[in-house]
Each structure stands twice: as structure tokens, then as C-alpha cells.
PDB file of N, CA, C and O in Angstrom:
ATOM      1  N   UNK A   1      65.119  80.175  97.906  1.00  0.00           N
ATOM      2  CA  UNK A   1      66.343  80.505  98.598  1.00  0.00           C
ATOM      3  C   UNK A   1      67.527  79.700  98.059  1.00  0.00           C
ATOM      4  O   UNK A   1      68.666  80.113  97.845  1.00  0.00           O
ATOM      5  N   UNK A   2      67.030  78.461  97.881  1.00  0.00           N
ATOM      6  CA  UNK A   2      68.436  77.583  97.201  1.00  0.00           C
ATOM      7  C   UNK A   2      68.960  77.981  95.940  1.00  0.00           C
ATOM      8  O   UNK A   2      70.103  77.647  95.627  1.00  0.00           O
ATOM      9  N   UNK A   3      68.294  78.611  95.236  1.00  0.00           N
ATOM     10  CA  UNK A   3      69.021  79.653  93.755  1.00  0.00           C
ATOM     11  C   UNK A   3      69.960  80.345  94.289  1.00  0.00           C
ATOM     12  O   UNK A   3      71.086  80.080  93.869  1.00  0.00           O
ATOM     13  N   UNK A   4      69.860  81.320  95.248  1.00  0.00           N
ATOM     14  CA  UNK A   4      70.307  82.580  95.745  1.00  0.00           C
ATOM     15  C   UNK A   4      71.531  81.941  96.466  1.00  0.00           C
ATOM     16  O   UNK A   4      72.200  82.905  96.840  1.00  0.00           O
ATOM     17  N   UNK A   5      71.949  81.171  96.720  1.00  0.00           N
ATOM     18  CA  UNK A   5      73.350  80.253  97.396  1.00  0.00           C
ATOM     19  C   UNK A   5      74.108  79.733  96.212  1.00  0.00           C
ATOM     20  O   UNK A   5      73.395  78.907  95.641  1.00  0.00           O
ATOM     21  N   UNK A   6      75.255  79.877  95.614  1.00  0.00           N
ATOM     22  CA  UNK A   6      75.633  79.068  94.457  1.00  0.00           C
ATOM     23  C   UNK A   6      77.395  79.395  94.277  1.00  0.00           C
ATOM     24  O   UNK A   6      78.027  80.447  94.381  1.00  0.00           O
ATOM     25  N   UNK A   7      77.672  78.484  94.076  1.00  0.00           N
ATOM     26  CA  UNK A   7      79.187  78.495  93.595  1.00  0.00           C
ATOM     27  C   UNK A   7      80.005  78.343  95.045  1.00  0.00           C
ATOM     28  O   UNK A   7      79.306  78.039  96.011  1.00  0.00           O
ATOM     29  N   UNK A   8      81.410  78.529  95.259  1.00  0.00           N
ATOM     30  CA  UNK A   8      81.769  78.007  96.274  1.00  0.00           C
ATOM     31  C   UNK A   8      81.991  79.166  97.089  1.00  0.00           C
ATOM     32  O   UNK A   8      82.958  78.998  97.833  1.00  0.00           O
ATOM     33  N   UNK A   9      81.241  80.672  97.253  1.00  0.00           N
ATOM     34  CA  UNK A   9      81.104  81.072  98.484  1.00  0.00           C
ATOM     35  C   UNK A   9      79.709  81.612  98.462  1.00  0.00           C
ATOM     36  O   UNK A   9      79.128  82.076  99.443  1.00  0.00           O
ATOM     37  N   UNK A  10      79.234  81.509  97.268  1.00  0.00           N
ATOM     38  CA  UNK A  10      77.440  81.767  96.597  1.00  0.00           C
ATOM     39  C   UNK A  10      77.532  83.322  96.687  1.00  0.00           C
ATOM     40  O   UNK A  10      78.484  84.098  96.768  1.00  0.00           O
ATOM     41  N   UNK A  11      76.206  83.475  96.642  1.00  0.00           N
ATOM     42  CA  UNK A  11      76.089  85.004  95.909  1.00  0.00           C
ATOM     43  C   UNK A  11      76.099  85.905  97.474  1.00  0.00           C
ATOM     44  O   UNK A  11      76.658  86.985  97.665  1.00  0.00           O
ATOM     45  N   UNK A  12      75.396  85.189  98.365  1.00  0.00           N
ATOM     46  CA  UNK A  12      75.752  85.474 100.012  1.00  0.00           C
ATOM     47  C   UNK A  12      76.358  84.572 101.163  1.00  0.00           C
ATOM     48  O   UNK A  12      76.552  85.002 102.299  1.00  0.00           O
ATOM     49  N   UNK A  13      76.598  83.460 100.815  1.00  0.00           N
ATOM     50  CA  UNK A  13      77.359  82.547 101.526  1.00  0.00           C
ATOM     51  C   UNK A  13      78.746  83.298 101.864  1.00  0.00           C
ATOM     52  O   UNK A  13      79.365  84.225 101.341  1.00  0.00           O
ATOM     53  N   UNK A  14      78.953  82.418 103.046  1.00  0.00           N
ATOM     54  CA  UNK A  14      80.490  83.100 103.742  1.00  0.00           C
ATOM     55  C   UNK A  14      81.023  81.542 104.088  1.00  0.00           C
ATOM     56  O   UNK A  14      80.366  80.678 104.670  1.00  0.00           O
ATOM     57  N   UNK A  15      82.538  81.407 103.516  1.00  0.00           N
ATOM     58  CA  UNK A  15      83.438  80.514 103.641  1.00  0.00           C
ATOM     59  C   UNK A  15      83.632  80.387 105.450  1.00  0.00           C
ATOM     60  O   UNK A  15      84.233  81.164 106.192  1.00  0.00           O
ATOM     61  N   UNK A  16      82.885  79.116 105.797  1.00  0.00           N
ATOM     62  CA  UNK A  16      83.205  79.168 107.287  1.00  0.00           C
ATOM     63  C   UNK A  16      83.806  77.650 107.864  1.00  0.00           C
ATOM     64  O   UNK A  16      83.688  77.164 108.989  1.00  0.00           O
ATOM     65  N   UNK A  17      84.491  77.105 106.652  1.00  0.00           N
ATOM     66  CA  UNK A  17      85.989  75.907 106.972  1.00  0.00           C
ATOM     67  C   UNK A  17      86.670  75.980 106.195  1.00  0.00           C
ATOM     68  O   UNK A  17      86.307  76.522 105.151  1.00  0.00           O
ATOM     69  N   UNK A  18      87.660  75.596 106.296  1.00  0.00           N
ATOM     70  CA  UNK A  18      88.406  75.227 105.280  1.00  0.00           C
ATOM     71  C   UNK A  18      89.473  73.980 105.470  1.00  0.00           C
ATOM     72  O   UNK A  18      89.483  73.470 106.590  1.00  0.00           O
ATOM     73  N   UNK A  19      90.224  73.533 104.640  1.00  0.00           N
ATOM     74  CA  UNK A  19      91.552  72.387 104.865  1.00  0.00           C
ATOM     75  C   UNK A  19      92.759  72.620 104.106  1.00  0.00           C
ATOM     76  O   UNK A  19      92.949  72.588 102.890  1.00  0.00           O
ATOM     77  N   UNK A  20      93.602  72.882 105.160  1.00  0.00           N
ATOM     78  CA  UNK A  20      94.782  72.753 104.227  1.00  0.00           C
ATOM     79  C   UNK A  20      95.783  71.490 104.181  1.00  0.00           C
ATOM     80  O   UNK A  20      96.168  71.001 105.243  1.00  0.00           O
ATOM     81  N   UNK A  21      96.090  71.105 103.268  1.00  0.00           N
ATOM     82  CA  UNK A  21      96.718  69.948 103.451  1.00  0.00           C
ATOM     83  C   UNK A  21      98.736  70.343 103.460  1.00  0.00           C
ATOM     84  O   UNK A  21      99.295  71.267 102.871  1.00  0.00           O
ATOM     85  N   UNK A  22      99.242  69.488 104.153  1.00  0.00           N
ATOM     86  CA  UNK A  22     100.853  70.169 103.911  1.00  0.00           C
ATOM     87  C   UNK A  22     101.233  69.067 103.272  1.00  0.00           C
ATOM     88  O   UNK A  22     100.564  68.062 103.511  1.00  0.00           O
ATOM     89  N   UNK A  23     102.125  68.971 102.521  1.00  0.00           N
ATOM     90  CA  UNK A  23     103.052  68.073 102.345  1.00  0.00           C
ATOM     91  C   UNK A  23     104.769  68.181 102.439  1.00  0.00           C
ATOM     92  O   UNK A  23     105.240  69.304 102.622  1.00  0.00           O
ATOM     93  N   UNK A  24     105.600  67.130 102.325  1.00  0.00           N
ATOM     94  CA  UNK A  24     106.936  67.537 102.886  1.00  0.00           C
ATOM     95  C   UNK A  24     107.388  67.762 101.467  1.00  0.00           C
ATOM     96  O   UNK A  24     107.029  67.031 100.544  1.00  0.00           O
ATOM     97  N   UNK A  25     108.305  68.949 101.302  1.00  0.00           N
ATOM     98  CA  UNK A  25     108.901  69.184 100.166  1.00  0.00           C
ATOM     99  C   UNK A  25     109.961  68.069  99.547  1.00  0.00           C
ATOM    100  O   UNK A  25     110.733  67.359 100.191  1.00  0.00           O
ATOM    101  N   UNK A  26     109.757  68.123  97.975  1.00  0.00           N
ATOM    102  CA  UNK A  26     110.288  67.046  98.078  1.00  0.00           C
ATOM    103  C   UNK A  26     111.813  67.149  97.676  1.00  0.00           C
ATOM    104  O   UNK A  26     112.285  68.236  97.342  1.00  0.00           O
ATOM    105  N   UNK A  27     112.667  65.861  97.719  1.00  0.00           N
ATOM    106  CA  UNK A  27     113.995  65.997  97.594  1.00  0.00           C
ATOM    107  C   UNK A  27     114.584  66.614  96.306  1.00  0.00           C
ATOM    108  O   UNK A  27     115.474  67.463  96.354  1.00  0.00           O
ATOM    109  N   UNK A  28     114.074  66.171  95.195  1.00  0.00           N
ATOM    110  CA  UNK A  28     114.384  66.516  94.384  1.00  0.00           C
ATOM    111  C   UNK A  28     113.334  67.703  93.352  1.00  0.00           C
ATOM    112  O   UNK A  28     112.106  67.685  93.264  1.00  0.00           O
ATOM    113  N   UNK A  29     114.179  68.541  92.756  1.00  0.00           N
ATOM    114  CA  UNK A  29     112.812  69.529  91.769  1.00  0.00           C
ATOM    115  C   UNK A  29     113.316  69.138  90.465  1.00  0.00           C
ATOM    116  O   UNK A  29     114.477  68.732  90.523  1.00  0.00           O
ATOM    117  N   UNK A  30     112.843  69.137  89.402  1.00  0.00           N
ATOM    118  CA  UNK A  30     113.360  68.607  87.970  1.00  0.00           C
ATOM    119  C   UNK A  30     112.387  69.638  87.222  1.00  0.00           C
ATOM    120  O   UNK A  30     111.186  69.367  87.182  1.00  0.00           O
ATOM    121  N   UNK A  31     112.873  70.827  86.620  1.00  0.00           N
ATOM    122  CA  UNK A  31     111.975  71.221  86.257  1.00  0.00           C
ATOM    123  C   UNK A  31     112.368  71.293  84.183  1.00  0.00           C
ATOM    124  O   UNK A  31     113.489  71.564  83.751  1.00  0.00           O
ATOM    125  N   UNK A  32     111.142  70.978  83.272  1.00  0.00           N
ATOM    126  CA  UNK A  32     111.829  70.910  82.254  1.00  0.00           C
ATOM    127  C   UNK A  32     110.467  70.948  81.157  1.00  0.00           C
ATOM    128  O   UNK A  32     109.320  70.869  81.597  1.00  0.00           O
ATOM    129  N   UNK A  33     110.716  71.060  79.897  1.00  0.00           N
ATOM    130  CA  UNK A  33     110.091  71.661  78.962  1.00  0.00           C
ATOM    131  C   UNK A  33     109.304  70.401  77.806  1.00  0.00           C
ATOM    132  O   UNK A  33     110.063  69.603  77.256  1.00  0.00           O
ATOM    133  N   UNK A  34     108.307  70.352  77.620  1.00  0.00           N
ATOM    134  CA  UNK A  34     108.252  69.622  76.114  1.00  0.00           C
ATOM    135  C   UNK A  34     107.849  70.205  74.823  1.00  0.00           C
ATOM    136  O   UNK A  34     107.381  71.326  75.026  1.00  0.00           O
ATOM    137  N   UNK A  35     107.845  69.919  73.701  1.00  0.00           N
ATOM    138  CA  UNK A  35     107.244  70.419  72.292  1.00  0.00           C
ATOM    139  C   UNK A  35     106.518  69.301  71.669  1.00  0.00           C
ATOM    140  O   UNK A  35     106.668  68.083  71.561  1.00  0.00           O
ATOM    141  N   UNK A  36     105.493  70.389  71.225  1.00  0.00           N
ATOM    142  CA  UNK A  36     104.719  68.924  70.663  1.00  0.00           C
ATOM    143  C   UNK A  36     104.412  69.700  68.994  1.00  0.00           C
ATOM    144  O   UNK A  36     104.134  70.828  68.586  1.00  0.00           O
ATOM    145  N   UNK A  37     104.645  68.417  68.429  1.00  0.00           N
ATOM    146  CA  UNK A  37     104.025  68.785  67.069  1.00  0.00           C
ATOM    147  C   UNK A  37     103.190  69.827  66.366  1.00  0.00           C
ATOM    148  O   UNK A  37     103.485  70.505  65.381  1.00  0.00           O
ATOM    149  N   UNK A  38     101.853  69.805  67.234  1.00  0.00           N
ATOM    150  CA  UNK A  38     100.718  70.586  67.315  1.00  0.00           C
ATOM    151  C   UNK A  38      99.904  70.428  68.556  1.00  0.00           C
ATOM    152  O   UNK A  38     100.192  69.625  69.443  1.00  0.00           O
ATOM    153  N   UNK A  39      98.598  71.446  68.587  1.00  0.00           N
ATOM    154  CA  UNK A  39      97.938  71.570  69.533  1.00  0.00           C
ATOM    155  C   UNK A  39      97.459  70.643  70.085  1.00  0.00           C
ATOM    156  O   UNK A  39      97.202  70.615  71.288  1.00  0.00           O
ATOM    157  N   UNK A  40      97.192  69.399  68.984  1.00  0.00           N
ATOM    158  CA  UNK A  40      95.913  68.493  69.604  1.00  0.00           C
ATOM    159  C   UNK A  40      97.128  67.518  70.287  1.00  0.00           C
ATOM    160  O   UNK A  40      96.964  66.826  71.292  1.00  0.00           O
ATOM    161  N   UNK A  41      97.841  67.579  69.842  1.00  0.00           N
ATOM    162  CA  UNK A  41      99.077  66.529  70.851  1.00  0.00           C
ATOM    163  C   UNK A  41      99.489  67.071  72.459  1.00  0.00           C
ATOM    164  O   UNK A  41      99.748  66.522  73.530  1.00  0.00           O
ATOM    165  N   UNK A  42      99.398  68.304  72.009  1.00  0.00           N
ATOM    166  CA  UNK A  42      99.930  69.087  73.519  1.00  0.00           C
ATOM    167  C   UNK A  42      98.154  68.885  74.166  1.00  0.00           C
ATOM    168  O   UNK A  42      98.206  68.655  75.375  1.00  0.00           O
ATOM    169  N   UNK A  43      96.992  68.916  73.746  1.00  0.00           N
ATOM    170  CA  UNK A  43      96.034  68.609  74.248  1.00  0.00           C
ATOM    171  C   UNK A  43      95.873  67.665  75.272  1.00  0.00           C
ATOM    172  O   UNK A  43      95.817  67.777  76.497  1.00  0.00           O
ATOM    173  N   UNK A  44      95.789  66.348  74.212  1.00  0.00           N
ATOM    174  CA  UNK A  44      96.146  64.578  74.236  1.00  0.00           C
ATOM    175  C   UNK A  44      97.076  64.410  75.162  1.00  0.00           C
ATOM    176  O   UNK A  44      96.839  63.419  75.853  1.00  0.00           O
ATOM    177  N   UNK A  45      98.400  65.195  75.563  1.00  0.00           N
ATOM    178  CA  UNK A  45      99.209  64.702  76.543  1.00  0.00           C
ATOM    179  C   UNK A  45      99.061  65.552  77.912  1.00  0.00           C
ATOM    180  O   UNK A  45      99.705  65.244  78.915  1.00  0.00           O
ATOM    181  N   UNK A  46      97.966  66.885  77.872  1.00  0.00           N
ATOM    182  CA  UNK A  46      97.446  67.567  79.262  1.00  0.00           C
ATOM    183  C   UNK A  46      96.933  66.507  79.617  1.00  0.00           C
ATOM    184  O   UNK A  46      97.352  65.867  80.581  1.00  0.00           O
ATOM    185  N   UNK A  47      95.709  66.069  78.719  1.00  0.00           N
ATOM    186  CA  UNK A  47      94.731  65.116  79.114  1.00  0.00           C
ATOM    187  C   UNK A  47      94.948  63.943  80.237  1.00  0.00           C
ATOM    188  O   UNK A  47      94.451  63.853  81.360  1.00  0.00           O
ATOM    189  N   UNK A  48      96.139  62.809  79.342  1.00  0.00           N
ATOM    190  CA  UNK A  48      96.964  62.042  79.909  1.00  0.00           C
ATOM    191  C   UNK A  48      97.139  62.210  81.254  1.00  0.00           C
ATOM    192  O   UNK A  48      96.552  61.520  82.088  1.00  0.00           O
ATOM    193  N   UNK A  49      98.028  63.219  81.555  1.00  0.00           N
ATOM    194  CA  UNK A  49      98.733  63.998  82.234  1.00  0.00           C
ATOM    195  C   UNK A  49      97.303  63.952  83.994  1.00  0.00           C
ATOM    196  O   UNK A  49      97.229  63.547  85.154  1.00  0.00           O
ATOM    197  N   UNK A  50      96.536  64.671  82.965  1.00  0.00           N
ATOM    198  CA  UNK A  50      95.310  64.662  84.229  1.00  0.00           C
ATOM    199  C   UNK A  50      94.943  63.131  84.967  1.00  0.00           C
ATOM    200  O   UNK A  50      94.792  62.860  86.158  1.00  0.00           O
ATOM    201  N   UNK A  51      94.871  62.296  83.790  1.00  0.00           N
ATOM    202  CA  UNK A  51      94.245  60.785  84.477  1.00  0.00           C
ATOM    203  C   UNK A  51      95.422  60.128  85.194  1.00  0.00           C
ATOM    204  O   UNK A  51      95.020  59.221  85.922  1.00  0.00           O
ATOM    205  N   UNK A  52      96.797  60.298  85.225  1.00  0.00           N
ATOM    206  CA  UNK A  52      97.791  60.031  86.206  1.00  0.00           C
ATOM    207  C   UNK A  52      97.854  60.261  87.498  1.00  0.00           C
ATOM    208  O   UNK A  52      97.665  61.355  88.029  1.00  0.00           O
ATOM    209  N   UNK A  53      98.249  58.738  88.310  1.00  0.00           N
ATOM    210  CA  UNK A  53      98.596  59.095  89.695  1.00  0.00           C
ATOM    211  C   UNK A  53      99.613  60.527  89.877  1.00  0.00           C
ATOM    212  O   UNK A  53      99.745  60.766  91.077  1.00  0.00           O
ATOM    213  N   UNK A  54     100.175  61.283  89.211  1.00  0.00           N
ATOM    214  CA  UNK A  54     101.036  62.313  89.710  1.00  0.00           C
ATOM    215  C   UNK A  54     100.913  63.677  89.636  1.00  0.00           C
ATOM    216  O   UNK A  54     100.313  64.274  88.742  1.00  0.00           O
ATOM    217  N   UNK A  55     101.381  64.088  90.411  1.00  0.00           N
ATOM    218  CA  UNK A  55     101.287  65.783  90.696  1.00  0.00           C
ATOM    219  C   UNK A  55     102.083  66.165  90.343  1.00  0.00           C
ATOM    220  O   UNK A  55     103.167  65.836  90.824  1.00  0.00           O
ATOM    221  N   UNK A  56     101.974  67.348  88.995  1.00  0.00           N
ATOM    222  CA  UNK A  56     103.173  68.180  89.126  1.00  0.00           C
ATOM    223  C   UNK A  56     103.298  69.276  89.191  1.00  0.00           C
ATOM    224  O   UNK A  56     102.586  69.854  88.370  1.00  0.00           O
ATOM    225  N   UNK A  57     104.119  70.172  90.034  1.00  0.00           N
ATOM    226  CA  UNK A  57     103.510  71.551  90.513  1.00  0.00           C
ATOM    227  C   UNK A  57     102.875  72.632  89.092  1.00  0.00           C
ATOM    228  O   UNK A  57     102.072  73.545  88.898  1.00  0.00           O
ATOM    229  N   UNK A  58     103.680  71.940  88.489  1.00  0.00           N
ATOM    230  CA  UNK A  58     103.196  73.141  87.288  1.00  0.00           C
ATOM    231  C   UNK A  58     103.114  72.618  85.892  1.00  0.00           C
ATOM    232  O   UNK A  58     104.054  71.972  85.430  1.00  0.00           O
ATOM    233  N   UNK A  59     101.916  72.891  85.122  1.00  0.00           N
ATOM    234  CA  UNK A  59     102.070  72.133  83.647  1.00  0.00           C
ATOM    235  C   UNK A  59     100.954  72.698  83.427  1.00  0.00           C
ATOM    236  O   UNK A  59      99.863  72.643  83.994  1.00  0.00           O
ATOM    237  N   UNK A  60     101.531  73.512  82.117  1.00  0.00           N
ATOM    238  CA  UNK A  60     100.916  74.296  81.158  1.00  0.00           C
ATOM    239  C   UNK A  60     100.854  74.034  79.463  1.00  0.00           C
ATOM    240  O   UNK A  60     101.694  73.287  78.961  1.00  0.00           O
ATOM    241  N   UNK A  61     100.024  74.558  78.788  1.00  0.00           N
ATOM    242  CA  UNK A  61     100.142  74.396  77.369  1.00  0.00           C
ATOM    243  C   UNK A  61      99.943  75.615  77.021  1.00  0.00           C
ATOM    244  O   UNK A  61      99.100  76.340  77.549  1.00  0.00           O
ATOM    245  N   UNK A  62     100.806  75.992  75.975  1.00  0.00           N
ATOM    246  CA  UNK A  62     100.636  77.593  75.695  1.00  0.00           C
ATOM    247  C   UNK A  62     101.066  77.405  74.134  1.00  0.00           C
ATOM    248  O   UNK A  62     101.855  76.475  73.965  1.00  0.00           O
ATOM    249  N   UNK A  63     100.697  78.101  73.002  1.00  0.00           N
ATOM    250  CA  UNK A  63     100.732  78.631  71.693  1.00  0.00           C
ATOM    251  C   UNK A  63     101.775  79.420  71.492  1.00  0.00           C
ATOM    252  O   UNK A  63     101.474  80.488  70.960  1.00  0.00           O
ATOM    253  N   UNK A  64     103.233  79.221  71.802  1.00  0.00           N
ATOM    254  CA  UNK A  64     104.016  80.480  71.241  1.00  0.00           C
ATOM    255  C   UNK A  64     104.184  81.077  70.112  1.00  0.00           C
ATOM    256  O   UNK A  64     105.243  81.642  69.839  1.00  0.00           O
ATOM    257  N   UNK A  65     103.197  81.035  69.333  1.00  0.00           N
ATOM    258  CA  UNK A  65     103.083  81.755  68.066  1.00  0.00           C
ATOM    259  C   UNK A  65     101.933  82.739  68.577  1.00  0.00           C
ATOM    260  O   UNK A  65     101.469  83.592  67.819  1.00  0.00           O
TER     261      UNK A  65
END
């Protein structure tokens, strides 16, 4: 039976809590762009990016070629 349960609502599991957390919006929004050399730099600085105390609503790496 424990196969047949898997992932976060499983193959028959039903989502029965959840949490939402709020936070207060904040004062300021700064929203803005970087370029990186190449891929493995824009990699290297997601990476970074992840092991930091900070949240930022949005941060992406994308190939515009």
C-alpha cells in the first residue's frame, strides 16, 4: 500500500491541510535585470542566489538566443 501513496497528493491521496503564510507587502518594489557573460555564470549566481537569506519574488535565467 505504501507504493500506491506518493508525491504530494499521491496517486490516491487527497490534500486534507494546508498553510498559508501572509506577509505584509513590502514598501518598496525594485524590479531590475542582470547579464551575465555566459550560462555557467547566470548558473553560479541562481545558485548563490538560492543559499541567501532573501526572497525575491521573481528570478529567472533564460537563453535569449
Amino acid at each position: 500500500m505504501n507504493y500506491l501513496v506518493m508525491g504530494s497528493e499521491g496517486n490516491f491521496g487527497i490534500i486534507t491541510e494546508a498553510v498559508i503564510k501572509v506577509k505584509p507587502i513590502p514598501e518598496v518594489r525594485i524590479f531590475d535585470s542582470l547579464l551575465f557573460y555566459d550560462w555557467e555564470d547566470g548558473v553560479q549566481f541562481m545558485h548563490a542566489v538560492s543559499k541567501m537569506k532573501v526572497y525575491p519574488t521573481s528570478c529567472r535565467l533564460v537563453d535569449n538566443e
